[in-house]
C-alpha positions as CSV (number, residue, x, y, z in Angstrom):
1,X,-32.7,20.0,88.0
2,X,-30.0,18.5,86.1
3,X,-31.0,17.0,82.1
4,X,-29.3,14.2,80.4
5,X,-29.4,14.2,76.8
6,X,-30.3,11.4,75.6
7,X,-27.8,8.5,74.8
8,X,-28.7,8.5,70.8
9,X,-27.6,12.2,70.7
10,X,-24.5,11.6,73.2
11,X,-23.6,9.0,70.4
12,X,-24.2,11.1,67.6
13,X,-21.7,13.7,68.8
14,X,-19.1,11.4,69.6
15,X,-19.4,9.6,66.4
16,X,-19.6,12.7,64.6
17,X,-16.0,13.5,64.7
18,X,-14.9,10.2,63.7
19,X,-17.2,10.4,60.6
20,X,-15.1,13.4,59.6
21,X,-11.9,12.6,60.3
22,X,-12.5,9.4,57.9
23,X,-14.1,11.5,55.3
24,X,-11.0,14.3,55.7
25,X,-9.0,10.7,55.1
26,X,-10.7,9.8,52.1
27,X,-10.4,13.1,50.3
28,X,-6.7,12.7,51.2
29,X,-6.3,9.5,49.8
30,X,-8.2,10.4,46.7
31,X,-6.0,13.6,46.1
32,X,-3.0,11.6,46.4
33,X,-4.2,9.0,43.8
34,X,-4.7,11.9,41.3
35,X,-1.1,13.4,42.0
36,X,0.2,10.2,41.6
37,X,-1.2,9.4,38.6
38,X,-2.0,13.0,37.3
39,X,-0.3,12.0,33.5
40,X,-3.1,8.7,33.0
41,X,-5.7,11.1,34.5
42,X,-4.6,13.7,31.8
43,X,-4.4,10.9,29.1
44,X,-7.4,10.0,29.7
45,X,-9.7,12.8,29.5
46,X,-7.9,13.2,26.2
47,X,-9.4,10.4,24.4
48,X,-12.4,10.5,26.0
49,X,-13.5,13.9,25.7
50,X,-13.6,13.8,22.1
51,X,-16.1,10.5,22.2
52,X,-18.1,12.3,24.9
53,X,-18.2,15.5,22.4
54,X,-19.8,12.8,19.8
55,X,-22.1,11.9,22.1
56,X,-23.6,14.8,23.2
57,X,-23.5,16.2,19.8
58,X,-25.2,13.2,18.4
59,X,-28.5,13.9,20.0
60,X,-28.9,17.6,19.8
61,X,-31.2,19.7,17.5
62,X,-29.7,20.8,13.8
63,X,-29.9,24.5,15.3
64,X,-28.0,23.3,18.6
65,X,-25.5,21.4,16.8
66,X,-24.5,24.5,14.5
67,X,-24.1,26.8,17.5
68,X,-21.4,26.6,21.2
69,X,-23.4,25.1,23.2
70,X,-22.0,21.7,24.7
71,X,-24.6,20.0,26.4
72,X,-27.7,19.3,24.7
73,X,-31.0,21.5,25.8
74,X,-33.0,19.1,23.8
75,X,-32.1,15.1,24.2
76,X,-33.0,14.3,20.3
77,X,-32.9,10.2,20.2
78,X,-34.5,10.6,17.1
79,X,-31.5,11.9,15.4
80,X,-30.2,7.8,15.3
81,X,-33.3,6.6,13.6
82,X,-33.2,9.3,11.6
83,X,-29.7,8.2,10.5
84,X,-31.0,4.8,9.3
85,X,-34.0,6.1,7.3
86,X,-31.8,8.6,5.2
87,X,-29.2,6.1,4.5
88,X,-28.8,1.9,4.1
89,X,-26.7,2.0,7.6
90,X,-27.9,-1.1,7.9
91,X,-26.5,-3.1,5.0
92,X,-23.2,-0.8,5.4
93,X,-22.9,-2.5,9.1
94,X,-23.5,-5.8,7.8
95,X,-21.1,-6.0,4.7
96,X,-18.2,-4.4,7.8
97,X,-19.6,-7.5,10.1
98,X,-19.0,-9.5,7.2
99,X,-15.7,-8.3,6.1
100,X,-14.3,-8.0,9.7
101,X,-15.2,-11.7,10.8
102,X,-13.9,-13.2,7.3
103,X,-11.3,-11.0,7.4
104,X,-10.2,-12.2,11.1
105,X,-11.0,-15.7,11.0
106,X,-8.7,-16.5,7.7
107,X,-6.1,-14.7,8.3
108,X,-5.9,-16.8,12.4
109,X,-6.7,-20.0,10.2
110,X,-3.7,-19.1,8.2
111,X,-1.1,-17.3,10.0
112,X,-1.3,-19.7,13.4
113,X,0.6,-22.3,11.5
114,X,3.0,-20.1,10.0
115,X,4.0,-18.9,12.8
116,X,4.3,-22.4,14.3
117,X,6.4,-24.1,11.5
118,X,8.9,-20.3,12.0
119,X,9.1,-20.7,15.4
120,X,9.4,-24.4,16.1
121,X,10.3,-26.6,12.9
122,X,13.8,-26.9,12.1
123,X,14.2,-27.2,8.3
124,X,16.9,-25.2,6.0
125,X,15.6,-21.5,4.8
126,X,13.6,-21.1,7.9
127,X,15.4,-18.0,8.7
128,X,15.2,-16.8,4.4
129,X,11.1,-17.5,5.1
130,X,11.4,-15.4,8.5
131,X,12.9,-12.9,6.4
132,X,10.7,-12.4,3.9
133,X,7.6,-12.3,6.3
134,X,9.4,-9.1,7.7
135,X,10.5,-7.8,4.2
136,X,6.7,-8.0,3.8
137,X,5.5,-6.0,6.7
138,X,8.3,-2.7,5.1
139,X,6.1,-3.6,1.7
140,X,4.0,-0.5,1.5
141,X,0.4,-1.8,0.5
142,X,0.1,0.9,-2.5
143,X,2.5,-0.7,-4.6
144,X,0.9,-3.9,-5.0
145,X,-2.5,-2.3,-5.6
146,X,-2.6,-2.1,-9.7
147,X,-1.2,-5.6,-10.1
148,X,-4.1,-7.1,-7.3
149,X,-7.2,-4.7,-9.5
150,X,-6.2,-6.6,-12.1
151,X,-5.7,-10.1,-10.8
152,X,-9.3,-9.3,-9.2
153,X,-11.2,-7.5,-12.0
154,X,-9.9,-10.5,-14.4
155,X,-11.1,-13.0,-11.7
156,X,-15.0,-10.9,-11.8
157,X,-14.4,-10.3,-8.0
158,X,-14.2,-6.2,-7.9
159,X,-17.2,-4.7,-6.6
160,X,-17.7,-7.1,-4.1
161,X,-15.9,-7.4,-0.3
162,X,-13.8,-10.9,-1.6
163,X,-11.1,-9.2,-2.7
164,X,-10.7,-8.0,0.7
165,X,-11.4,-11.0,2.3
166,X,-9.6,-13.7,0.4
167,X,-6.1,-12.6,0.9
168,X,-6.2,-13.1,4.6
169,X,-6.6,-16.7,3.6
170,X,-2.8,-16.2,2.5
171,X,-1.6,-15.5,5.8
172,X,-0.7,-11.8,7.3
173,X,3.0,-10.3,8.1
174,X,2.2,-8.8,11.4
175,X,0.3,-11.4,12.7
176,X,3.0,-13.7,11.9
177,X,5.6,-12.4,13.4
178,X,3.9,-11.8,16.9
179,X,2.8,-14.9,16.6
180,X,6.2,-16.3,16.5
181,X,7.4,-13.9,19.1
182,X,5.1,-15.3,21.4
183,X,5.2,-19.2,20.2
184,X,9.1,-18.9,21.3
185,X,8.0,-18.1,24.3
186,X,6.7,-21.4,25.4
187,X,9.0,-24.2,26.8
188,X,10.0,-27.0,24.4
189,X,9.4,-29.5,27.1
190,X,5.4,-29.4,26.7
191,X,5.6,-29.9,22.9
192,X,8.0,-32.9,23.5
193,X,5.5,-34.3,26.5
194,X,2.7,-34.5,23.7
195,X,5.0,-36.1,21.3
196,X,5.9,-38.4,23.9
197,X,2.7,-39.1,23.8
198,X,2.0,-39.5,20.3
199,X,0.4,-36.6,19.7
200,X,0.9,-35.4,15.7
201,X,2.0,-32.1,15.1
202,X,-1.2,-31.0,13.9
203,X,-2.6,-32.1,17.4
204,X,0.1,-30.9,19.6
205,X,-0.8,-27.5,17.6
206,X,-4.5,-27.5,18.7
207,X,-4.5,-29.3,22.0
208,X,-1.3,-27.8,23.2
209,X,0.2,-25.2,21.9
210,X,-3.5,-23.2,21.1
211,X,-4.5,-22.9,24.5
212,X,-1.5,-21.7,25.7
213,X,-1.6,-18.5,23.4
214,X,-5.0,-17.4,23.7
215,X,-3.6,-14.2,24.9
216,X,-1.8,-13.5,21.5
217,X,-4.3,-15.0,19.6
218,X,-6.5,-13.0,20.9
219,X,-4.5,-9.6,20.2
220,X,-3.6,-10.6,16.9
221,X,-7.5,-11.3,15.9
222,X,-8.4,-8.1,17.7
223,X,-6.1,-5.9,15.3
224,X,-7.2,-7.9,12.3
225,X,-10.5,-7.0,12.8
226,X,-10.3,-3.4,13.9
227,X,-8.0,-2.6,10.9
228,X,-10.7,-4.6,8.6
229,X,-13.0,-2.4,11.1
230,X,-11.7,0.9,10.1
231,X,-10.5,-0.1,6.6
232,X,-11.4,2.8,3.9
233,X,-8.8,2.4,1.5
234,X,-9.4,-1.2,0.4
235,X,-13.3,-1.4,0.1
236,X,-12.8,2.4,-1.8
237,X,-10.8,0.7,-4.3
238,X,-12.8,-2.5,-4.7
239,X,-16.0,-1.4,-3.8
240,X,-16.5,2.2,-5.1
241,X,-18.9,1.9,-7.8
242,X,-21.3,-1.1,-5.8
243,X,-22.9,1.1,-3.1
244,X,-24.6,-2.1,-2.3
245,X,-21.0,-3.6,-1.0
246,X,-19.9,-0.7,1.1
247,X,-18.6,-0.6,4.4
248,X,-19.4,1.6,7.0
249,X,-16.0,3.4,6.9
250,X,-16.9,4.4,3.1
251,X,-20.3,4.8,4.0
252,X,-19.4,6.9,6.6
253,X,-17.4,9.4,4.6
254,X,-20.5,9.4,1.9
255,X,-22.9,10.3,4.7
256,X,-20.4,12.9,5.8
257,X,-20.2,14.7,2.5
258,X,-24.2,14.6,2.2
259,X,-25.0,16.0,5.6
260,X,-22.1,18.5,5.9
261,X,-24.1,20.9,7.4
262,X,-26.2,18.4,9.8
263,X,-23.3,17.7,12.5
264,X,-26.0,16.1,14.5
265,X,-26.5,13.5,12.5
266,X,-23.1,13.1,11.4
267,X,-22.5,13.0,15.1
268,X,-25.1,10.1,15.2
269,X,-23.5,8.4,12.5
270,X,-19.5,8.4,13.3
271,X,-21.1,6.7,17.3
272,X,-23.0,3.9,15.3
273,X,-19.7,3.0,13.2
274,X,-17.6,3.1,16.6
275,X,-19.4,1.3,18.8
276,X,-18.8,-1.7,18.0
277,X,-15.4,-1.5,18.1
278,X,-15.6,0.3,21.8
279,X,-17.7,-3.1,22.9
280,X,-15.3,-5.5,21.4
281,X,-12.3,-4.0,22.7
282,X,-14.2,-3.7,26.3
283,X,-14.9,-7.1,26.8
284,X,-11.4,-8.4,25.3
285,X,-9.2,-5.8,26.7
286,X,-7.4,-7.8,29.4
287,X,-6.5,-10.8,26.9
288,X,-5.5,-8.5,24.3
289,X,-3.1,-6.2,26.9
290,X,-1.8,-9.3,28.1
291,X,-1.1,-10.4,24.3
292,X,0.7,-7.3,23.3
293,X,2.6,-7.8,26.6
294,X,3.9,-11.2,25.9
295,X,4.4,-11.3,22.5
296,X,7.6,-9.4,22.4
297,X,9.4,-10.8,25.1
298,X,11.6,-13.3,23.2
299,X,13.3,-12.7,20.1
């Protein structure tokens, strides 16, 4: 007697080669991409390796964390609670929120119109002023430090974060000058619709010429605040002796030097202070790329 399989299994083996010849396709495809782009591949694990060491470091025991092992036998979460009870992390990560935000915001509020005025007024010594904003930028910042302690300490303003804060108010060199990179980058035509219009300068500014460079704003405010971010060197010199006004980067370095021996928690401690900054350049990272891109395209 003659038996039939049955028409499920019949499909099952005809299908069956199929199924591998698109997974032999795949894995094809997938070692191609990784030749191809074998370098950014090789970048990458780079600079990420070392966050990934953090990490794993971050929440192992104090014995662990002193020997070779890499991955953690024991997850220790505790180890970032820990990290908040032994020092004031919390008021550290304010006064940086603080500082980074003020920091940022004044120096946009500023720079945006000089960079307008540079790139689109026409009045005599524009190119002098143009000058002198990239004279600044070659200005190494230690050899204005003495003379702004002393402006500062006579003003009763050391200890505290203002000193860092207020000089954005005054406009920055970088910013500035990508600013007006990018700003000649748009066509005269819309600026001369608006005054057509009868738009003010101020307004064709903010209705017109703002939304247009979001991109570069956007990078611009994102190095502001990751340089305020990261900034040791200022708040050491203005805020040494106040632990109260610390930042986290001088925080950081304190909590370092007290806990040499504990890399766990130091581990703990250097993730806290960068994630932040990981989120926030995340979410923005398309507008910023797409700033850096643009703003050098003209001269």
């Amino acid at each position: 007697m003659t038996s039939y399989a049955p028409a499920s299994a019949r499909a099952a083996r005809s299908a069956s080669p199929h199924r591998a010849a698109r997974s032999r396709a795949r894995r094809r495809r997938a070692l191609v991409w990784v030749a191809d782009h074998a370098v950014a591949v090789g970048l990458a694990c780079a600079f990420v390796g070392p966050i990934v060491f953090v990490m794993l470091t971050s929440v192992m025991t104090d014995q662990q964390s002193l020997s070779s092992d890499l991955w953690p036998r024991h997850w220790q979460w505790s180890n970032y609670t820990t990290v908040f009870r032994t020092a004031p992390f919390g008021t550290w990560l304010i006064n940086t929120v603080v500082y980074a935000v003020a920091a940022t915001g004044a120096m946009l509020l500023s720079s945006i119109p000089i960079a307008y005025a540079l790139a689109r007024f026409r009045f005599r010594g524009r190119n002098a002023a143009f000058l002198a904003v990239i004279t600044m930028m070659m200005l190494p910042p230690q050899v204005l430090v003495i003379p702004m302690y002393l402006m500062w300490a006579r003003l009763h303003l050391t200890g505290t974060i203002w000193p860092l804060v207020i000089p954005s108010l005054f406009g920055d060199a970088f910013s500035v000058f990508l600013l007006r990179q990018f700003l000649l980058t748009i066509p005269e035509d819309y600026l001369n619709a608006a005054r057509v219009d009868g738009c003010s300068e101020l307004r064709v500014l903010t209705r017109v010429v703002l939304p247009m460079m979001r991109p570069a704003v956007v990078a611009v405010g994102l190095f502001a605040f990751f340089n305020a971010w990261n900034d040791y060197y200022g708040p050491l010199i203005y805020t040494g002796e106040t632990p109260a006004h610390w930042t986290l980067a001088l925080g950081l370095a304190s909590f370092k030097t007290s806990h040499a021996v504990q890399w766990n928690l130091t581990m703990a401690a250097t993730l806290i202070a960068m994630a932040p900054v990981i989120i926030v350049f995340f979410f923005a990272q398309k507008a910023f790329i797409e700033g850096v891109t643009l703003t050098g395209v003209k001269g």
